[in-house]
FIVEX-407660 format. One line per field, with one value per residue (C-alpha): x, y, z; residue in one letter. Coordinates in steps of 0.1 Angstrom, whole numbers. Layout:
<sites>
u	c(X | ...)
v	c(Y | ...)
w	c(Z | ...)
resn	c(a | ...)
</sites>
This chain:
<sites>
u	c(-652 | -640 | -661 | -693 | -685 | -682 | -721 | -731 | -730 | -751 | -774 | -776 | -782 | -812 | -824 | -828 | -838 | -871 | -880 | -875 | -898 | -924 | -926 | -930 | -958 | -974 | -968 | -964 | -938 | -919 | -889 | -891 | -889 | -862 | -846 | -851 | -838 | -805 | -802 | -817 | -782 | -763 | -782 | -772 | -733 | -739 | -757 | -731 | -752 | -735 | -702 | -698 | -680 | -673 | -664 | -662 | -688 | -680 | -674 | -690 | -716 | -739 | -702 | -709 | -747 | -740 | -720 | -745 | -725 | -735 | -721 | -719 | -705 | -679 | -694 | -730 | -712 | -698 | -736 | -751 | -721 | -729 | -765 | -763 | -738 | -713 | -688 | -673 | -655 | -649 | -630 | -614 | -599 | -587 | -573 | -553 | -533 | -524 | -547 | -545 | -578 | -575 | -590 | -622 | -641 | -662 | -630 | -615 | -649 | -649 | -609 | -627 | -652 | -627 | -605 | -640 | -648 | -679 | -670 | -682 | -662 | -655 | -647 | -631 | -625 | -626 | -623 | -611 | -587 | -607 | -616 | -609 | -577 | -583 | -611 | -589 | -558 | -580 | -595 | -566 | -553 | -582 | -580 | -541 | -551 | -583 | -558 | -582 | -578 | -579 | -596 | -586 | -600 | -572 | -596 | -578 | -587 | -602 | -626 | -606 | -609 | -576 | -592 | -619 | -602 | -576 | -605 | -625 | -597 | -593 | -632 | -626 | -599 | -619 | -649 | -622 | -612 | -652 | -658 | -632 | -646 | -680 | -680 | -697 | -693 | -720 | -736 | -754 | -784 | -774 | -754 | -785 | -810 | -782 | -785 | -821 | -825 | -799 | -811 | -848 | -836 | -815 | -844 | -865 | -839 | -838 | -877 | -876 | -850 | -869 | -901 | -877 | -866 | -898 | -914 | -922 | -905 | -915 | -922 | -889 | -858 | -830 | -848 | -854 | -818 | -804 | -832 | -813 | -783 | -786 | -804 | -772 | -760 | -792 | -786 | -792 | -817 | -845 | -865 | -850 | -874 | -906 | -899 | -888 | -918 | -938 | -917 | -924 | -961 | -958 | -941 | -965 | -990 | -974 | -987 | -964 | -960 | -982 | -954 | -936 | -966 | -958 | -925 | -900 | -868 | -855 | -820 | -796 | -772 | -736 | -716 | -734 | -749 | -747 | -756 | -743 | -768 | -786 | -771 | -786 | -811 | -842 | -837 | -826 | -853 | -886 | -875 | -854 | -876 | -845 | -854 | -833 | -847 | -816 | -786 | -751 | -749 | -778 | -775 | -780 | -744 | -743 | -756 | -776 | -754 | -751 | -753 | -732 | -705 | -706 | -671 | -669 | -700 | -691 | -659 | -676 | -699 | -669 | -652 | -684 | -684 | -684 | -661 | -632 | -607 | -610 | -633 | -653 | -666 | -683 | -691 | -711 | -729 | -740 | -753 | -774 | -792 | -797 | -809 | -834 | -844 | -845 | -839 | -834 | -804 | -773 | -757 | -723 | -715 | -677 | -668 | -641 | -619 | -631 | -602 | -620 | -652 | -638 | -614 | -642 | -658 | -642 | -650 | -684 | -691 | -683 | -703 | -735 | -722 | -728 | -762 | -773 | -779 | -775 | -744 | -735 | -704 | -710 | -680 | -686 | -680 | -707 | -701 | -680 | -703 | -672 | -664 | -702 | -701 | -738 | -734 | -720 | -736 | -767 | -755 | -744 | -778 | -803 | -782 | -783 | -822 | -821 | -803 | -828 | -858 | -845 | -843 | -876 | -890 | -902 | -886 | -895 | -911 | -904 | -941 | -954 | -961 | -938 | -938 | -917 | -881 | -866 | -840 | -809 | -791 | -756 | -746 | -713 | -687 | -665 | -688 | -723 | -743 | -772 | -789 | -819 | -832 | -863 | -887 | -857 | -834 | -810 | -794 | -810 | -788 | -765 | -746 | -715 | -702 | -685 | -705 | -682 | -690 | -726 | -749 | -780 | -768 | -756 | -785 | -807 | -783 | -793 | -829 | -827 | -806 | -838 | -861 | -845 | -840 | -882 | -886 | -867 | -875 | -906 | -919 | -895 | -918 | -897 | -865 | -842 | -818 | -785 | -754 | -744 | -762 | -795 | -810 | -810 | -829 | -860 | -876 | -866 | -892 | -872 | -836 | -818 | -783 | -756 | -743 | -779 | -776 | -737 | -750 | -779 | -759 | -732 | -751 | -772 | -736 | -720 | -748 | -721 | -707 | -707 | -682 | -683 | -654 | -666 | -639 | -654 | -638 | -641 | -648 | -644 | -669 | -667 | -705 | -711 | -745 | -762 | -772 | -799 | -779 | -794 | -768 | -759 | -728 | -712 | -687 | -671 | -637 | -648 | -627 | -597 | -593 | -564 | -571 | -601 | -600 | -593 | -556 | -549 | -556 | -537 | -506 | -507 | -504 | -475 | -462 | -471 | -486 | -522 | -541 | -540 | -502 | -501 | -521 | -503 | -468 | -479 | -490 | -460 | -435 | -416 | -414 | -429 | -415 | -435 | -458 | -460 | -481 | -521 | -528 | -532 | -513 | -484 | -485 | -478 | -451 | -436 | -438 | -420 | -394 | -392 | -390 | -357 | -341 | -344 | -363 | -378 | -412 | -430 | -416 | -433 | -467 | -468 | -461 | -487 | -514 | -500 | -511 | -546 | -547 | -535 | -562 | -587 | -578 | -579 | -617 | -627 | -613 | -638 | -664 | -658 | -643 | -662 | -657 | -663 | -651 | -662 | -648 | -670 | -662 | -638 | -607 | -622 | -603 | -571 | -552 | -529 | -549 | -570 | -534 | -523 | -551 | -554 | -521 | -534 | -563 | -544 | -573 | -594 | -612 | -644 | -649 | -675 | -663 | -680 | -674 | -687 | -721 | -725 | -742 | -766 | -773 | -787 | -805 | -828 | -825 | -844 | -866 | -875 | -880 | -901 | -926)
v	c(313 | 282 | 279 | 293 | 260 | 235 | 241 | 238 | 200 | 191 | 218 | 205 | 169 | 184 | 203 | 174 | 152 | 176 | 181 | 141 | 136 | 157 | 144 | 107 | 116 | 140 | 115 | 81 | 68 | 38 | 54 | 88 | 70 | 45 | 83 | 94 | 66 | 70 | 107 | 97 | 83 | 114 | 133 | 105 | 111 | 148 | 138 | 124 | 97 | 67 | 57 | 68 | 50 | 62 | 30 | 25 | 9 | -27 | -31 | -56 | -32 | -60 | -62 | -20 | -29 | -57 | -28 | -4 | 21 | 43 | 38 | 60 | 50 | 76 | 72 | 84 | 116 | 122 | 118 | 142 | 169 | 166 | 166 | 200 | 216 | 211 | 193 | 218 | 242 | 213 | 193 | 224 | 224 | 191 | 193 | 224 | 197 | 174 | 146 | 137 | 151 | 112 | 96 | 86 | 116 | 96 | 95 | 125 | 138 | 123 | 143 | 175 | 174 | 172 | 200 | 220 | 213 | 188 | 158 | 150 | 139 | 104 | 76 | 53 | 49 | 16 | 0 | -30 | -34 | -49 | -32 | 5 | 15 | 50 | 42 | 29 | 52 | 77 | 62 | 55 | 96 | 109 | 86 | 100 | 133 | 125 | 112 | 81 | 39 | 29 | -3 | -23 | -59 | -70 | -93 | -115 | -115 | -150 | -172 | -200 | -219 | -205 | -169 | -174 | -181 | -155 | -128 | -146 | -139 | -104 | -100 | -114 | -92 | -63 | -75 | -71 | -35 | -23 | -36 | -13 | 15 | 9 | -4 | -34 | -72 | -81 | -112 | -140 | -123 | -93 | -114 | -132 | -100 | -82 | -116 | -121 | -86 | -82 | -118 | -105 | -72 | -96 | -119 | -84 | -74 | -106 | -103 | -61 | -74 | -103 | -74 | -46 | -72 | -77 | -43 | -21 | 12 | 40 | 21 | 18 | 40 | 56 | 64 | 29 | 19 | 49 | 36 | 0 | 13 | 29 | 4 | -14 | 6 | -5 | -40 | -55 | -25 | -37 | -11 | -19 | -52 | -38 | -11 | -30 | -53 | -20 | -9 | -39 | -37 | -5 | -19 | -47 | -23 | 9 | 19 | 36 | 75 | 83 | 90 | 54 | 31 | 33 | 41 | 38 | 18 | -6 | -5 | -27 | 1 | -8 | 9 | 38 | 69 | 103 | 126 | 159 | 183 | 194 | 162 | 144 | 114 | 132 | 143 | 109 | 94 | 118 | 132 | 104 | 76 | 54 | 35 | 18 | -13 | -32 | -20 | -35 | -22 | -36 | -66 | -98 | -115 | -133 | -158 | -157 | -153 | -179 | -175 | -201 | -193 | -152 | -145 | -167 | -159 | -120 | -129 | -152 | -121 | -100 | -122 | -130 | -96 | -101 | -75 | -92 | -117 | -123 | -99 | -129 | -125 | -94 | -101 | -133 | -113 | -89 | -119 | -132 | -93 | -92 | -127 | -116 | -80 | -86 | -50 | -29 | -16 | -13 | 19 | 17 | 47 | 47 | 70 | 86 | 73 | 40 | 17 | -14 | -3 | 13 | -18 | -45 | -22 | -41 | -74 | -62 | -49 | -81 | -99 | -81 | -77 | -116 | -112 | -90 | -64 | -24 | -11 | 28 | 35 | 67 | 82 | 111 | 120 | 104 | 134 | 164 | 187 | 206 | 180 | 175 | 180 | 183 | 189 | 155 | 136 | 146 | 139 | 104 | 94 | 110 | 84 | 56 | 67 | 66 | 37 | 15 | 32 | 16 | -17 | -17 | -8 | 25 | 49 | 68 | 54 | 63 | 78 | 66 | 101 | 130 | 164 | 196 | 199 | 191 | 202 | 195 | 225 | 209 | 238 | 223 | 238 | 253 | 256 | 256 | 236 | 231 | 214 | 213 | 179 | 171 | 142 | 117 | 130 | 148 | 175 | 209 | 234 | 239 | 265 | 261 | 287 | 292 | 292 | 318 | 326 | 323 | 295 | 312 | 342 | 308 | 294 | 326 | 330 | 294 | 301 | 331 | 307 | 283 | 311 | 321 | 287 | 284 | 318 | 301 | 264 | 262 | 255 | 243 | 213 | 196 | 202 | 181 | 202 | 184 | 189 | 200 | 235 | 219 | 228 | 270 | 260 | 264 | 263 | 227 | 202 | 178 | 174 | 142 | 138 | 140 | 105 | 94 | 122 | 111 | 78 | 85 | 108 | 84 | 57 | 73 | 86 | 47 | 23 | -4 | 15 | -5 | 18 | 52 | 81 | 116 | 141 | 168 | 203 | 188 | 154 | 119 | 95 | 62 | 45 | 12 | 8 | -20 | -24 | 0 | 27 | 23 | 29 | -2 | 10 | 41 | 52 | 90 | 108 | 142 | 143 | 160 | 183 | 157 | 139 | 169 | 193 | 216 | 194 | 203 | 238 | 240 | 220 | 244 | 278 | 261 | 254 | 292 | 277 | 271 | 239 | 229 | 232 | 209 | 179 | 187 | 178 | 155 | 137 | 136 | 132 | 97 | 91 | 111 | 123 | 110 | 131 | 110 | 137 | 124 | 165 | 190 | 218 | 193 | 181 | 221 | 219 | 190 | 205 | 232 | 211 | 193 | 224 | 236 | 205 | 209 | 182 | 186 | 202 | 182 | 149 | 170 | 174 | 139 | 132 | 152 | 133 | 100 | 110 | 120 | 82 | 65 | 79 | 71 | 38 | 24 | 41 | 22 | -14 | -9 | -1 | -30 | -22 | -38 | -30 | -3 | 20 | 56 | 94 | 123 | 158 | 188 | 161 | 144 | 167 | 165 | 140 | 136 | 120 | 99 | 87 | 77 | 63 | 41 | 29 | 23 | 0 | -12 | -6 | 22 | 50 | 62 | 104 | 123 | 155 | 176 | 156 | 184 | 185 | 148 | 153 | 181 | 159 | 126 | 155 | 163 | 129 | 122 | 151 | 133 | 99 | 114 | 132)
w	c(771 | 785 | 818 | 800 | 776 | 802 | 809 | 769 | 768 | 798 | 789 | 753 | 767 | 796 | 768 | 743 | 773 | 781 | 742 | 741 | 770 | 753 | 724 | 737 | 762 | 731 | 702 | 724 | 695 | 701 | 688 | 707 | 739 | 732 | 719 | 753 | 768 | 753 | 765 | 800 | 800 | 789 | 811 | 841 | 828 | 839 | 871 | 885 | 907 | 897 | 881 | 850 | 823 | 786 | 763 | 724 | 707 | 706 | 743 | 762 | 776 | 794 | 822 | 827 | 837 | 865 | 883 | 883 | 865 | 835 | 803 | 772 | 742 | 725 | 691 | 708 | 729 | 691 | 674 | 699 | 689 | 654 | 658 | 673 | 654 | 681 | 662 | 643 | 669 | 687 | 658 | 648 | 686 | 682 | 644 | 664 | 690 | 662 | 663 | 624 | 603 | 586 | 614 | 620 | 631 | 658 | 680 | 675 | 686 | 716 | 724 | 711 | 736 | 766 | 753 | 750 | 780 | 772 | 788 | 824 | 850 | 844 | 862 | 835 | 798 | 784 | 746 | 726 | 704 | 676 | 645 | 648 | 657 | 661 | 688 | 709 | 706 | 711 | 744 | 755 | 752 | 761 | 796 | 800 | 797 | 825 | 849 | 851 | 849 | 806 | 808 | 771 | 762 | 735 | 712 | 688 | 650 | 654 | 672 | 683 | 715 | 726 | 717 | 740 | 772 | 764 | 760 | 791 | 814 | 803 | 813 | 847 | 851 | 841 | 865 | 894 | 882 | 879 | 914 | 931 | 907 | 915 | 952 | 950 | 931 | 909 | 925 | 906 | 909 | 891 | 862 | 861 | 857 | 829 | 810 | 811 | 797 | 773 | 759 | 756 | 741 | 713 | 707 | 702 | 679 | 656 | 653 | 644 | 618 | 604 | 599 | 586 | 562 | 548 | 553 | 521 | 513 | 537 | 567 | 580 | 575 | 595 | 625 | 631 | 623 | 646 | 674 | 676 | 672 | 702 | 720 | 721 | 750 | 771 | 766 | 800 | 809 | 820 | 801 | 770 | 759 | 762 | 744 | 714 | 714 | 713 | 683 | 666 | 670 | 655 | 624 | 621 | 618 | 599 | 565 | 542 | 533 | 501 | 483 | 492 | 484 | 446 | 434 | 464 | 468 | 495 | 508 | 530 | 542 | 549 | 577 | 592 | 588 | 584 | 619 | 619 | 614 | 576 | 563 | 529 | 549 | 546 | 508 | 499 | 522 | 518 | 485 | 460 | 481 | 490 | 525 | 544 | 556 | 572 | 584 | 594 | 625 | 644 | 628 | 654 | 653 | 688 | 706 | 738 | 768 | 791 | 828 | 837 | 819 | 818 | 809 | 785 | 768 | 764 | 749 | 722 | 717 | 713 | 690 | 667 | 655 | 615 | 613 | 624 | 608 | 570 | 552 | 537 | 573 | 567 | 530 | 542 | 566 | 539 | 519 | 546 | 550 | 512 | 506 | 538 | 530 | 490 | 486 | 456 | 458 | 487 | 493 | 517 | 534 | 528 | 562 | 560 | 592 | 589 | 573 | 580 | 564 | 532 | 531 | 525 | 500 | 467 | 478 | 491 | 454 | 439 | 456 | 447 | 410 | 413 | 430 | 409 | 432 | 424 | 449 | 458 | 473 | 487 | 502 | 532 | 572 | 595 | 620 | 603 | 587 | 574 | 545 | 532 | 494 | 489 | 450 | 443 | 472 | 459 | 422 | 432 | 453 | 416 | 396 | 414 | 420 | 376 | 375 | 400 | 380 | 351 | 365 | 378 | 343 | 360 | 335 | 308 | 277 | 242 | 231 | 198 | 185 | 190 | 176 | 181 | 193 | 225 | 243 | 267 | 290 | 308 | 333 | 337 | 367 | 329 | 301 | 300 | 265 | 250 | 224 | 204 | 185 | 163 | 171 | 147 | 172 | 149 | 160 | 150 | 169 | 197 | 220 | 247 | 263 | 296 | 331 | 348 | 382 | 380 | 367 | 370 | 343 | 321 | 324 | 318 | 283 | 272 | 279 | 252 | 231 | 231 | 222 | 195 | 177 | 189 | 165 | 138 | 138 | 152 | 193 | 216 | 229 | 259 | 277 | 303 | 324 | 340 | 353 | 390 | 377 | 370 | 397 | 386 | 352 | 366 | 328 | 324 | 328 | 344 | 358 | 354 | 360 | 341 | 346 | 327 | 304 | 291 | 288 | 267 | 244 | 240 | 232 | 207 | 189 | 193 | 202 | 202 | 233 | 270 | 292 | 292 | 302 | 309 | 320 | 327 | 342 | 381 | 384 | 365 | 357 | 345 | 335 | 325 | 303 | 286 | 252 | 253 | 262 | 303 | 328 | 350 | 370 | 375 | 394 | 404 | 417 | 428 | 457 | 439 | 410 | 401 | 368 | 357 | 332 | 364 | 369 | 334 | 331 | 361 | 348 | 315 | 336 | 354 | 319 | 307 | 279 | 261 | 271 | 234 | 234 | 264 | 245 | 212 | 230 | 248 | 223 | 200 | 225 | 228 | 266 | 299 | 331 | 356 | 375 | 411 | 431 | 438 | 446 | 422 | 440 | 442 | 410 | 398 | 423 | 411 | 372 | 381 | 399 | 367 | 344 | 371 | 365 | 323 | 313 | 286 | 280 | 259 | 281 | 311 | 288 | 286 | 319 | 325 | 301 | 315 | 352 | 339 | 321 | 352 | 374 | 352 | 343 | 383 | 382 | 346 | 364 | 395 | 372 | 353 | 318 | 284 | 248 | 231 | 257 | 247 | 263 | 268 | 283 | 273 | 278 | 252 | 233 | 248 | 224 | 250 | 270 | 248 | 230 | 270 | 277 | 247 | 258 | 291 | 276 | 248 | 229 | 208 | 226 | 208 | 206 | 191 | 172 | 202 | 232 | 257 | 242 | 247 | 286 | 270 | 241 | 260 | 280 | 247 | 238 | 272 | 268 | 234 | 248 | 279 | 260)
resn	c(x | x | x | x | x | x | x | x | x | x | x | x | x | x | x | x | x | x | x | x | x | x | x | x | x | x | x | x | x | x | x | x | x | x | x | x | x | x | x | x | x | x | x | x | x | x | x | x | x | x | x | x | x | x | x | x | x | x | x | x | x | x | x | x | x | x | x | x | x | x | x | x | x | x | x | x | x | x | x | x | x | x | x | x | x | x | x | x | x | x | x | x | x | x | x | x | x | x | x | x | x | x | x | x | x | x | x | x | x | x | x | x | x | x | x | x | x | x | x | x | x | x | x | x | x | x | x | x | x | x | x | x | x | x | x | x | x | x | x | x | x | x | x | x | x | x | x | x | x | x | x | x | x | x | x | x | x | x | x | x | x | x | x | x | x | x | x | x | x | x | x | x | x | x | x | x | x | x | x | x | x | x | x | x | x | x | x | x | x | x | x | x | x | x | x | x | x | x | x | x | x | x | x | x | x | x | x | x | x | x | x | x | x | x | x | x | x | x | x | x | x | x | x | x | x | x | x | x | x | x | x | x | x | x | x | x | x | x | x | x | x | x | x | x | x | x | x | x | x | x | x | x | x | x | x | x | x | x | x | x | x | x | x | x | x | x | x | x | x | x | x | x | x | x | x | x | x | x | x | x | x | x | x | x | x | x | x | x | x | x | x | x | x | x | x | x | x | x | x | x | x | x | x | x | x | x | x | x | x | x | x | x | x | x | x | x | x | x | x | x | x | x | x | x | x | x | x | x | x | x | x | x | x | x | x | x | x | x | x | x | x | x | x | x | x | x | x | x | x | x | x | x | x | x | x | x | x | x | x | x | x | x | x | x | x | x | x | x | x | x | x | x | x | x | x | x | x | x | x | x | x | x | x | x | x | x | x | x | x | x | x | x | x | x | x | x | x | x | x | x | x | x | x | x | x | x | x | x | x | x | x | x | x | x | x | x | x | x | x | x | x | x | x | x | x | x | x | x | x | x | x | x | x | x | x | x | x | x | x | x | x | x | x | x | x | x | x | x | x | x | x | x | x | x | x | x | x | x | x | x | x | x | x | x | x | x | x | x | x | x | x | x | x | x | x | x | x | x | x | x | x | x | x | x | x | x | x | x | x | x | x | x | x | x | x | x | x | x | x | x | x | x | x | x | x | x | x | x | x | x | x | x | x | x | x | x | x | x | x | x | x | x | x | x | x | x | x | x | x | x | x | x | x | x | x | x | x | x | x | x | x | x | x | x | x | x | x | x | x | x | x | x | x | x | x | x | x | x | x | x | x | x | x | x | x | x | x | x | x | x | x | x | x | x | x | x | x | x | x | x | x | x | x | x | x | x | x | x | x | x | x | x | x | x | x | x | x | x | x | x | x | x | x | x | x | x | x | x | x | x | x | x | x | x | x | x | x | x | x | x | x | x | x | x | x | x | x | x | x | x | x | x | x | x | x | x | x | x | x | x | x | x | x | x | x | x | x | x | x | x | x | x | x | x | x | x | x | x | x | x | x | x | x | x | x | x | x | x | x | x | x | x | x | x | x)
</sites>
């Protein structure tokens, strides 16, 4: 298999090169052609015609084009993988020769395609040190291994005057090690030509961004982002201006989709995107109506560069990145795009390898807490299709979709006259609820029972449940499905999720409530809501079973005993054994440890409880804890929990006598309220 592989890569990048071609001479669209662009340069890896150069993505690229080499960036090579479908038997190679699954994906891509066979024969690898570790590390195997020169531009963490000449001379350095690669020393004239276009292409760029900015919903979105972002590695192309100018025109005179000109939302998006095939843009974009209109990454951070001085000027270009030094940096760049773009919400796209993005995501929340701007941290892989949760993505994007509805006064209102019943289904991932109010909103029925391995049979029960309390109480008039099942209750009228849902039940239960816990059987949520009962922050763990009803069943069977036993010990029991593992599998391993060495069982059990508390007291402080702080979900009956968590909080937590029937209860609250 391992010749017949060598051939994929170029074949994928001639392949996308002709479709490309096609569709810019059928469809003449700006963004199709600067598309093409970027894989004319793939192709050009493949062709072999000129030196070839792979280099991370914050390299100096304007010093590759007075050579006359071609350059590809690692973090594109690793895009076109994913966008195929590539990545995944390629990251599995890789995960197989020890490069650790933690880091960022991008790079690790860029090592899978060598040991597949992907890469073409190249002439050099070059990074910096700034920003990303892994991209650099990386490089720097993936040049051993290649048996070629590793060219590194060591860029301080701040922009001093001293910085700047150390950086300088590294360039100059570099300049002499290109010219032996590539034969020839770039003369004036060719510094002079990069320049000129990598200066047009930047003043371009600061005009595209000024019209994004100010563009409505729909007009602009990922393509356009992913389109500068690759434009980058054509800065001092010669083709590259015109091309954005043309772009531009086409924004000036776009007219949103139909479904955008009423009803859709603006983003700024933080870090990057998603590219690996069947990934959630489209939905979120063409279906939820959430557009981004700025972006981080092609965001215009440097000056213009200066002939005279060309060393210099790349290193101040290097070392004007926002991302480096202090993270007020990057937190005053994020003001300037949304005091610019005005947007209604931002969303930051926590990737998973990237320390230095997830790193500035506290202080980037806090600053548009004090803006007053809606913020999603949505957590995910940019390039590994292998970790997509589409379930909670999708769960997190609907209620931040409810949220900004809210704010924009573009939710449901309360109708004057209402008749009949309406009703709420929660397919939960344990247990499966519904509930049936009249027009006063009092409850007239209700019915839990487990989901077991199919939510389509639980929802078909609940369905019957609801005819049957129609025969007896009179026409069921409205319903709301939620929960990560919603989607299989194709007799609901509407699906809304269950962050929404929790929110509205609560609230109508404890109107004095303003932080919400749900616990539910495989995630955590912690909502903050306003005196209406409207959600205005939420936040959710769903990237472990630790600190979920899940943990705790799993904890009792380790315990051989009921999950009522567990909470009865644990709360009557004077102190706890610390449970220290974050991972649910460990955590059992570490009870049974516990259990050899004879502590005692009900020390364990709270031990146990205190763990659950702990993890959901660090979610509750990012949310942004107020008074009365309220618990939903099964755990809600775990009175080992709630007593811990009290403790915790040093304060009352608020419970309903059902606490799992609170999501399906704002559901036919809603259902109410919508009719």
């Amino acid at each position: 298999m391992r010749d017949p592989e060598r051939f994929l890569m170029p074949l994928v990048a001639r392949g996308l090169l002709t479709v490309e071609k096609l569709r810019a001479m059928t469809r003449r669209s700006t963004l199709d052609a600067l598309h093409y662009e970027t894989l004319r340069l793939l192709a050009a890896l493949y062709a072999r015609k000129k030196p070839a150069v792979l280099a991370g993505f914050f390299f100096p690229v304007e010093l590759l084009h007075s050579h006359g080499m071609t350059p590809m960036f690692g973090e594109f090579l690793a895009s076109a993988l994913a966008s195929t479908g590539l990545e995944k038997s390629a990251l599995t190679a890789v995960d197989g020769e020890g490069f650790p699954v933690e880091s960022c994906s991008f790079h690790r891509a860029a090592m899978a395609a060598f040991l597949k066979g992907y890469l073409p024969s190249l002439d050099a690898v070059a990074a910096t040190t700034h920003l990303c570790d892994t991209q650099c590390k990386a490089l720097e195997e993936l040049a051993a291994r290649l048996g070629i020169p590793f060219i590194v531009l060591d860029v301080p963490q701040e922009d001093t005057p001293e910085a700047r000449i150390y950086v300088a001379r590294q360039i100059e350095g570099m300049d002499g090690v290109l010219s032996t690669l590539s034969g020839k020393r770039p003369s004036r004239t060719d510094w002079e030509r990069v320049f000129a276009c990598s200066n047009e292409a930047r003043d371009a760029m600061l005009r595209l961004n000024a019209l994004r900015a100010a563009a409505p919903a729909g007009v602009c979105g990922k393509d356009v982002s992913t389109a500068l972002i690759q434009a980058q590695l054509m800065l001092g192309l010669p083709q590259l201006p015109p091309l954005l100018e043309r772009l531009a025109e086409e924004i000036r005179s776009a007219s949103p989709p139909a479904n955008s000109a009423n009803g859709g939302f603006r983003l700024v998006w933080l870090l990057t995107f998603p590219y690996f095939k069947g990934n959630f843009v489209p939905f979120m974009e063409r279906t939820l109506n959430l557009w981004p209109v700025l972006d981080e990454l092609t965001h215009v951070f440097w000056d213009p560069l200066d002939l005279e001085r060309p060393y210099e000027s790349l290193a101040v270009k290097v070392l004007r990145n926002p991302g480096l030094g202090p993270v007020d940096r990057r937190v005053q760049m994020v003001e300037r795009m949304v005091r610019a773009a005005k947007p209604d919400g931002v969303i930051h796209f926590s990737h998973w390898g990237c320390r230095q993005g997830q790193g500035g995501v506290r202080a980037v929340a806090e600053l548009l807490d004090r803006l007053g701007v809606p913020f999603l941290d949505l957590d995910g892989d940019c390039i590994d299709s292998r970790s997509y949760a589409e379930g909670p993505t999708r769960t997190r994007l609907e209620g931040f979709v409810e949220l900004l509805r809210t704010r924009a006064g573009t939710h449901r209102k309360t109708s004057a006259s209402r008749d009949g019943l309406f009703a709420g289904i929660d397919i939960g991932s344990m247990t499966a609820k519904a509930v049936v109010v009249d027009p006063q909103g009092r409850m007239v029925a209700h019915l839990m029972s487990a989901t077991g391995a199919s939510a389509r049979r639980a929802a078909a029960s609940l369905e019957r449940f609801l005819h049957e309390v129609s025969e007896r109480y009179g026409p069921v008039r409205r319903s709301v499905a939620t929960g990560y099942g919603r989607k299989v209750v194709d007799f609901a009228d509407e699906q809304v999720t269950e962050i929404t849902c929790h929110a509205r039940g609560m609230w109508h239960l404890f109107p004095d409530v303003r932080t919400i816990i749900d616990i539910g059987g495989q995630d955590t949520k912690a909502i903050a809501v306003n005196d209406k009962g409207e959600v205005e922050n939420f936040l959710m763990n769903d990237k472990c079973a630790a600190g979920t009803g899940r943990f705790l069943e799993l904890m009792a069977r380790a315990l051989e005993m009921d999950i009522e036993d567990l909470s009865a010990l644990g709360a009557r029991a004077s102190r706890a054994v610390p449970i220290s593992s974050v991972c649910s599998v460990f955590a059992e391993s570490e009870v049974v440890s516990h259990i050899a060495e004879g502590h005692p069982v009900e020390a364990i059990c709270r031990g146990i409880c205190e763990s659950v508390a702990e993890r959901t007291a660090a979610l509750l402080k990012k949310v942004g804890r107020r008074p009365v702080v309220a618990m939903t979900g099964g755990v809600a009956k775990n009175g080992g929990v709630v007593k811990a968590l009290e403790r915790r909080l040093a304060g009352r937590i608020a419970t309903a006598p059902e606490p799992q029937i609170i999501g399906a209860l704002g559901a036919a609250l809603l259902a109410r309220d919508g009719a």
